[in-house]
C-alpha positions in Angstrom: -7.3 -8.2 20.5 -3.7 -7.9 18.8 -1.6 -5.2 19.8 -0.5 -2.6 17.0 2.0 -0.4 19.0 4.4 -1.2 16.6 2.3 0.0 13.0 0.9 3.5 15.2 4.7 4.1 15.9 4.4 5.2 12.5 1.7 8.0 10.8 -0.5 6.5 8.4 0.7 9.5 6.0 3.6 8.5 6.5 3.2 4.5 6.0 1.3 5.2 2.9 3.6 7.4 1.1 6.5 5.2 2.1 5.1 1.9 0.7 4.0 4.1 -2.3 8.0 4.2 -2.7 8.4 0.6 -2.8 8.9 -0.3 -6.5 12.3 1.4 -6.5 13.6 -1.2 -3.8 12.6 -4.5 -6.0 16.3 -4.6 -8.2 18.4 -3.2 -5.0 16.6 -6.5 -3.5 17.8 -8.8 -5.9 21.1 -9.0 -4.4 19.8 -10.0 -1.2 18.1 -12.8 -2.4 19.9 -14.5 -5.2 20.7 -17.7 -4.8 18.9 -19.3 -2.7 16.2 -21.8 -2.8 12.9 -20.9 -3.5 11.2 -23.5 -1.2 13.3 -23.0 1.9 13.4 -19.0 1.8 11.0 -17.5 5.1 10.0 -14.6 2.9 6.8 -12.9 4.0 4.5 -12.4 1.7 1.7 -13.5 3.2 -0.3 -10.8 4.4 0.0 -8.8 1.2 -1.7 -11.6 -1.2 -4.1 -12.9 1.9 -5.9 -9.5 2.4 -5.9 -8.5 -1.5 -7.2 -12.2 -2.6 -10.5 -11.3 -0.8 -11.3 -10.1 -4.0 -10.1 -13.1 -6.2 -12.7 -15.4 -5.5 -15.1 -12.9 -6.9 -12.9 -12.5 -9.9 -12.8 -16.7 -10.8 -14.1 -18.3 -12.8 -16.4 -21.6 -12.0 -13.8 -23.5 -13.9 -10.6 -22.0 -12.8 -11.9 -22.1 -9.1 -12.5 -26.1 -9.4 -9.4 -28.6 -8.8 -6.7 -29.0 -11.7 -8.3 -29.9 -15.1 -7.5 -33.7 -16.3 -4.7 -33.9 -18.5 -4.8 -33.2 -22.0 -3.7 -33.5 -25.4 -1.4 -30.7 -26.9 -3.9 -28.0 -27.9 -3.3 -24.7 -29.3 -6.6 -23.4 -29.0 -6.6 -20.3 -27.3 -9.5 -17.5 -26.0 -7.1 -15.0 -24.8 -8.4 -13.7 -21.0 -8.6 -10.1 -21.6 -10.4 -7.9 -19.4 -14.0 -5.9 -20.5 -13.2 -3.0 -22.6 -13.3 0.3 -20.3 -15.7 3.0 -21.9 -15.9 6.7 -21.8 -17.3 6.7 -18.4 -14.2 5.1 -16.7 -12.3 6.6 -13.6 -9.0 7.6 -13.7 -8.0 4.5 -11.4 -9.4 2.8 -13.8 -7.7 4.0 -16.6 -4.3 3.6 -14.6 -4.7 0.2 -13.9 -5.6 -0.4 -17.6 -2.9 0.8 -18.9 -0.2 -0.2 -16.5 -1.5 -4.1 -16.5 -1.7 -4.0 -19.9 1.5 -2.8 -20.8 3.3 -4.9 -18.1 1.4 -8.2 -19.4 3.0 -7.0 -23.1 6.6 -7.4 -21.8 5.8 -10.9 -19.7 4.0 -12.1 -23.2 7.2 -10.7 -25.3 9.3 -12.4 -22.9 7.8 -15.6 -23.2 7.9 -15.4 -26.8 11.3 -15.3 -27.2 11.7 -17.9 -25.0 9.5 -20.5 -26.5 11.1 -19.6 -29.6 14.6 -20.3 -28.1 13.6 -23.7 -26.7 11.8 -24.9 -29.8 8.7 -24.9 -28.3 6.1 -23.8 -32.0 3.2 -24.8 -30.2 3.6 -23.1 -27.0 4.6 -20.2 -29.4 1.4 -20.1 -30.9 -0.9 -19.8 -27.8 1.7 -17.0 -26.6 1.5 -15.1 -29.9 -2.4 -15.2 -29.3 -2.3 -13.7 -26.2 -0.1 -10.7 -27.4 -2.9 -10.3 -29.9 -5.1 -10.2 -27.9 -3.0 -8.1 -25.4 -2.0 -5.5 -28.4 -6.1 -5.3 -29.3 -6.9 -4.4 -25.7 -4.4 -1.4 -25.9 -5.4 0.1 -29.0 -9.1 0.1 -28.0 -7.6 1.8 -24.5 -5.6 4.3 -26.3 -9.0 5.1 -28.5 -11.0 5.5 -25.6 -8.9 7.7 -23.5 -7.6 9.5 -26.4 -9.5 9.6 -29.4 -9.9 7.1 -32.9 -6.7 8.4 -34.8 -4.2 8.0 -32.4 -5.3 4.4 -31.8 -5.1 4.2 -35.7 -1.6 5.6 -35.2 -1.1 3.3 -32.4 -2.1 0.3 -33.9 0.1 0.4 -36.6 3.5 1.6 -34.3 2.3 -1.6 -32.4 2.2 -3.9 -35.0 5.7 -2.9 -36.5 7.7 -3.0 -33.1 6.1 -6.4 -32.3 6.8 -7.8 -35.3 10.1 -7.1 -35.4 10.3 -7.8 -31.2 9.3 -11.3 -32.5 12.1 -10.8 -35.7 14.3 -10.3 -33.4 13.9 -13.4 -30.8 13.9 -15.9 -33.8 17.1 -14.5 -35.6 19.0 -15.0 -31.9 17.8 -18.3 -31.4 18.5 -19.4 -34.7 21.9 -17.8 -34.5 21.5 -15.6 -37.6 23.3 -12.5 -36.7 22.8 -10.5 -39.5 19.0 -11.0 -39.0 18.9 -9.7 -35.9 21.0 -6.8 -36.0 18.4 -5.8 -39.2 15.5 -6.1 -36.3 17.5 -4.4 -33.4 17.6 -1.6 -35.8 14.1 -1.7 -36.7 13.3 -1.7 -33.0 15.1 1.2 -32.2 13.9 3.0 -34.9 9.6 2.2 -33.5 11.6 3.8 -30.6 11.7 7.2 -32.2 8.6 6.7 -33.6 7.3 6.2 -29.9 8.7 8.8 -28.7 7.3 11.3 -31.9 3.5 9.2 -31.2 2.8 10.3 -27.7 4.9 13.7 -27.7 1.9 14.2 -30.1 -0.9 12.4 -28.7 -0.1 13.6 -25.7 -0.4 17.5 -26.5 3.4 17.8 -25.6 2.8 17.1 -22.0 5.2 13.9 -22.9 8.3 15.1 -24.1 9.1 12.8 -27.2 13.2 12.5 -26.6 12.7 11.2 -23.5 9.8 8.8 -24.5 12.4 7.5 -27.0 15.4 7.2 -24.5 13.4 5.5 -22.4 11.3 3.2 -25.2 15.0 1.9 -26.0 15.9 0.9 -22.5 12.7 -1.4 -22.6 13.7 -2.5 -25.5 17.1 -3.3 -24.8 16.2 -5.4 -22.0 13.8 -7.5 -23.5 16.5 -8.2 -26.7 19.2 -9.1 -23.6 16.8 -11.2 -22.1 16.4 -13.2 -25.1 20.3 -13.1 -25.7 20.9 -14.3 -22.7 17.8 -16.9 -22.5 19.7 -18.5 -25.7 23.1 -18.4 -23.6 21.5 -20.4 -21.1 22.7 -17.5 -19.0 19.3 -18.3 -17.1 20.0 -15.8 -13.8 20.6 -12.8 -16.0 17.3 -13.6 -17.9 15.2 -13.7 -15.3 16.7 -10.2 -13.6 16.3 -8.5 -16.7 12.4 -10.6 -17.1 11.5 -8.1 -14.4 13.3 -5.4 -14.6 11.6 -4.8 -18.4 8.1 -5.9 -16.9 8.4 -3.2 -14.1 9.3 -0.5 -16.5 6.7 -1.5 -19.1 4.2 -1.7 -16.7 5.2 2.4 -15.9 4.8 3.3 -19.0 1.0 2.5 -18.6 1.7 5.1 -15.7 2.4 7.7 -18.1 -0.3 7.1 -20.7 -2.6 7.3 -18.1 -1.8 10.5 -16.6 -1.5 11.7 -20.2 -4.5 10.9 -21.4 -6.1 12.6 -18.5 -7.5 16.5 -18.1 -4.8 17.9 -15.5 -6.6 17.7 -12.6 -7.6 13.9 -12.6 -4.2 13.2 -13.8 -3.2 15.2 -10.5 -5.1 13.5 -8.5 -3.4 10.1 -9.5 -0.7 11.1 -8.0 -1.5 11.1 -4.2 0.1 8.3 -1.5 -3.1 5.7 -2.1 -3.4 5.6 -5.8 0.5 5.2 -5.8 0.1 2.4 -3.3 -2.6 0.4 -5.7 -0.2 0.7 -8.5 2.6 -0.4 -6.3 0.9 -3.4 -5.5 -1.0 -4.2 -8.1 2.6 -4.3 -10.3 3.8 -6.4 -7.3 1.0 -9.0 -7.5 1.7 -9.1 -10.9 4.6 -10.0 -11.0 4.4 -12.5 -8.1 1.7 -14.4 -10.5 4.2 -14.5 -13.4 7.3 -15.3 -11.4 5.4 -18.9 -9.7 4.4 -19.6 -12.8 8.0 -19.2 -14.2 9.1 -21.5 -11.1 6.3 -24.1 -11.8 7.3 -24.1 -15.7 11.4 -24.1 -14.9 10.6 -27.6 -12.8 10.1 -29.0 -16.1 13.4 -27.9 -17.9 15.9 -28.6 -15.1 17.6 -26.9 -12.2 19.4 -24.3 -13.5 16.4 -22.7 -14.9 14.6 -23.3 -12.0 17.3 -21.5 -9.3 17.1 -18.7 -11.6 13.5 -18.5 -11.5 13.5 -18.9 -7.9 15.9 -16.3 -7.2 14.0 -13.7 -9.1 10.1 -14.9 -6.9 12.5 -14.3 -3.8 13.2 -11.1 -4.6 9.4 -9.6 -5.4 8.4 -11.6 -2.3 11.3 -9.6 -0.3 9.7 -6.4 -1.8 6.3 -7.2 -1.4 7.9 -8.5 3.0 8.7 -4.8 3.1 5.9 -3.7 2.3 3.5 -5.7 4.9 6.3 -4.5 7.7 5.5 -0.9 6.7 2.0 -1.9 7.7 1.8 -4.2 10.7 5.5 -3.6 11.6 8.6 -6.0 11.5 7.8 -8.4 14.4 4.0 -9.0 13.0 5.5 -9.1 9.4 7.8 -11.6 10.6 5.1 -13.7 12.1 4.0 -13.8 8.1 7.7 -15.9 7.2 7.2 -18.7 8.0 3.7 -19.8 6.8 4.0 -18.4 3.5 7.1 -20.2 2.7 4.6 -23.2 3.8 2.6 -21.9 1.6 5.0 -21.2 -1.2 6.5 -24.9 -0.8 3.2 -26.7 -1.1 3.0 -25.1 -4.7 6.3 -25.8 -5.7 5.5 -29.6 -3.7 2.8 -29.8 -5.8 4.4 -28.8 -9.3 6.7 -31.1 -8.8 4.6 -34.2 -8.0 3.1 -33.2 -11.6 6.1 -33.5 -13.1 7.0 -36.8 -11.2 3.5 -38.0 -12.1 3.1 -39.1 -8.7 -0.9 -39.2 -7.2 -0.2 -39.6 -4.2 2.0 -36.2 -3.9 -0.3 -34.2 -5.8 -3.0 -35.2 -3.2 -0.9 -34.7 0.0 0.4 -31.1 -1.4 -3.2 -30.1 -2.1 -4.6 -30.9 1.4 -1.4 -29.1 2.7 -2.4 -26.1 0.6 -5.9 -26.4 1.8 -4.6 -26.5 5.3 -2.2 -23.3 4.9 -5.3 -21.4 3.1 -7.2 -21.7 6.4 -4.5 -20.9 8.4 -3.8 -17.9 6.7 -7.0 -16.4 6.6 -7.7 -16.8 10.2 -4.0 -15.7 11.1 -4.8 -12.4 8.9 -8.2 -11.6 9.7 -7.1 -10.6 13.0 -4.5 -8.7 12.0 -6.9 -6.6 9.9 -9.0 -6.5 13.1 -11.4 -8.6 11.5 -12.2 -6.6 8.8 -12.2 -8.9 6.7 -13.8 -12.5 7.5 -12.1 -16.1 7.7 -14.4 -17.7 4.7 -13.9 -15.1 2.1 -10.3 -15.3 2.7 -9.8 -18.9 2.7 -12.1 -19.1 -0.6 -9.8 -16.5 -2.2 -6.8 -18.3 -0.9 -7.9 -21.4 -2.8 -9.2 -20.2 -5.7 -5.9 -18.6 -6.5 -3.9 -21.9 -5.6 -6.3 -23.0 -8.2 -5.7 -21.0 -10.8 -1.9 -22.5 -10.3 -2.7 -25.7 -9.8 -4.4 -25.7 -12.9 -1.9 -24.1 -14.9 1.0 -26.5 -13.5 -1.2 -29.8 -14.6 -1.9 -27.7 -18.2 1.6 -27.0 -18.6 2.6 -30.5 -18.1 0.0 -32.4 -20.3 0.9 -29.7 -22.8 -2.2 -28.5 -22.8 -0.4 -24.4 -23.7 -3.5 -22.7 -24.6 -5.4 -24.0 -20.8 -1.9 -23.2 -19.2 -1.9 -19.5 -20.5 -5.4 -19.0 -20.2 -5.4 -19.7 -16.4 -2.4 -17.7 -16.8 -4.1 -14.8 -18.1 -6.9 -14.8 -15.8 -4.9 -14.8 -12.8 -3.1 -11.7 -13.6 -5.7 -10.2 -14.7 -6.9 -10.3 -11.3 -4.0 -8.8 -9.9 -6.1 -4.5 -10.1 -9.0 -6.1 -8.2 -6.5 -8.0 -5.7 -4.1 -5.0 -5.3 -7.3 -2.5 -4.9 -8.7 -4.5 -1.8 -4.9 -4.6 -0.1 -5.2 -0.9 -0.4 -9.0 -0.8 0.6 -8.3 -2.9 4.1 -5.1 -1.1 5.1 -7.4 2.5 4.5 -9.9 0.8 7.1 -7.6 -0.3 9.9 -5.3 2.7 9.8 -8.3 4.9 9.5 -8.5 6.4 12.7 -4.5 7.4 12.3 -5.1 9.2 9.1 -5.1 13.0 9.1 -8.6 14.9 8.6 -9.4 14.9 5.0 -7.2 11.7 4.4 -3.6 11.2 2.7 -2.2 14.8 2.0 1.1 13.7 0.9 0.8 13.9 -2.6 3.2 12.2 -4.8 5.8 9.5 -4.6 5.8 5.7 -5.9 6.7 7.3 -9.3 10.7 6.0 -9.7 9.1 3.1 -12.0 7.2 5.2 -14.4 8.5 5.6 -17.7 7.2 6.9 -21.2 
């Protein structure tokens, strides 16, 4: 049996409330990381995406689980992965996790947007504009769920007008026409104060509208810099400010949660394990987008793709921290070096895709089946077999699948296969996060006090209205 000396030198109330915390390290991180290589950075990530992926095989689809999809001719078609609509019934967690994934899927969406607008990409453009339908649907039936039919009305229309003009705003700076886009920077900031005057009131006052509005313009300056500096090929500034406006976005789902909420369940989303889902679940998020932002920036050359890098270095140094909170720094370390195995033999593959070379593609795909295995075996006894081998290694696979298939998409310009599997595999990201949090409960449940967690809050530095 392992030895945990290291993770019991630590209470589990204390653990817990501490990883809760962790989303406030992911820009300070940044610095540590930038730079350098995706492929040859020992950055442990492992354990986090090994334990929650339990759940992703369950989550698949038959197709998305199977091996890369044959390339294609350009299509356009696109059926928008979107999660079933929550109904009345729904938990609180549930309701969180809603809103927060939503809201952080709007900025990645918005993001690529701008940026397929920038490189000239129209049809590309047109598969991501679906999804932000599709996206901006979701949340409106959310908002009329967890707060009633006229404030989605209300919603729906705020939406519309500060997407638009998000959109306004991307084509005018990559067309260069200044005077265009300081006529939409206006207009956004202006759906700011509306924001801010829309949940003051939906919320009952319990969200103060000036500071919805202060902080519905920082989002929205970051996603207009991005775009700015995406067109200035300033690549590494892009890719900071990509995730810094996704981990405040994704917040903001925070606060229309809690809002939404009677007082007490809104309370009770505040203790040291809901915190940690949340924490995760944004993580894993982000970790989905940021590989497929490395697999897509192999196509368009190597300063895109450093910048990429840099910025998938940096949540995977967060998400390091977070597994040595758990099984402690020399265990966490143990994690370093397989995952950048792991880590390489997606990039190895991606780029055997874009070198059209077989025999690659086959060799990185046994190597990925080989580092799946290895993985789960390697993690199951960390969890003190809590988790089995098989259901691990199936997870493992089927989410190198979902990025398997998107790289071979992407490449055969097949956009609307690419950002489906792209959808899907984000969207997996709640269930993922909620068994990470589920496993670490189990093993570290004989360390927890009487009655569980009783720390209450923390883990809220990212959330913004």
């Amino acid at each position: 049996m392992p030895q945990y000396s290291e993770r019991t030198s630590f209470s589990a109330e204390h653990t817990m409330t501490a990883l809760a915390e962790l989303p406030i390290l992911a820009s300070s991180l940044d610095a540590l990381v930038r730079g350098r290589g995706i492929v040859r950075v020992r950055a442990g990530l492992t354990a986090v995406v090994i334990v929650v992926l339990a759940a992703a095989a369950g989550c698949t689809s038959g197709g998305d689980a199977g091996a890369g999809s044959q390339a294609a001719a350009t299509s356009t078609t696109h059926h928008a992965a979107t999660p079933a609509a929550l109904g009345p019934d729904a938990t609180p967690r549930e309701v969180r996790a809603r809103f927060e994934q939503l809201l952080g899927q709007h900025a990645l969406l918005a993001v690529r947007q701008a940026r397929s607008e920038v490189a000239m990409q129209p049809d590309l453009k047109k598969v991501v504009d679906g999804s932000l339908a599709a996206n901006a649907g979701a949340l409106q039936q959310l908002v009329g769920v967890t707060y009633d039919g006229a404030q989605a009305a209300e919603f729906e229309q705020l939406w519309r007008g500060y997407t638009g003009e998000l959109a306004a705003y991307a084509q005018a700076s990559a067309t260069g026409n200044s005077a265009r886009a300081e006529e939409a920077k206006a207009a956004l900031l202006g759906h700011c104060d509306d924001w801010g005057a829309w949940l003051e009131e939906a919320s009952a006052g319990r969200v103060e509208g000036a500071t919805a509005t202060k902080n519905a313009q920082a989002r929205v300056e970051q996603l207009m810099q991005q775009v700015d500096a995406y067109a200035d090929r300033d690549y590494d500034k892009a890719y900071q400010l990509e995730r810094q406006a996704y981990q405040d976005t994704y917040g903001t789902g925070t606060t229309l949660a809690r809002a939404s909420l009677p007082a007490k369940e809104a309370a009770g989303l505040n203790k040291a394990p809901e915190n940690l889902r949340s924490a995760f679940a944004m993580l894993l998020g982000e970790h989905m987008e940021l590989v497929v932002d490395a697999q897509r920036a192999t196509f368009a050359g190597t300063p895109e793709f450093d910048a990429a890098a840099a910025q998938l270095n940096a949540n995977t140094a967060t998400l390091t921290k977070a597994m040595s909170g758990i099984v402690g720094p020399k265990k966490a370390a143990e994690f370093q070096s397989a995952w950048a195995n792991h880590v390489e033999g997606l990039m190895a593959y991606t780029a055997a895709v874009a070198d059209k070379d077989e025999a690659a593609k086959t060799a990185a795909k046994e190597n990925l089946d080989a580092f799946a295995e290895r993985l789960a075996l390697y993690f199951s006894d960390v969890v003190r077999n809590v988790l089995t081998t098989d259901p691990l290694t199936q997870a493992i696979t089927a989410h190198d699948a979902h990025l398997i298939n998107q790289a071979d998409a992407y490449a055969a310009k097949d956009y609307a296969r690419a950002q489906q599997v792209q959808d899907e595999g984000y969207t997996q990201m709640v269930g993922v996060a909620n068994v990470l949090v589920d496993a670490i409960e189990k093993v570290m449940a004989k360390s927890l006090p009487a009655g569980g967690s009783k720390t209450g809050g923390g883990g809220t530095a990212h959330v913004h209205p």
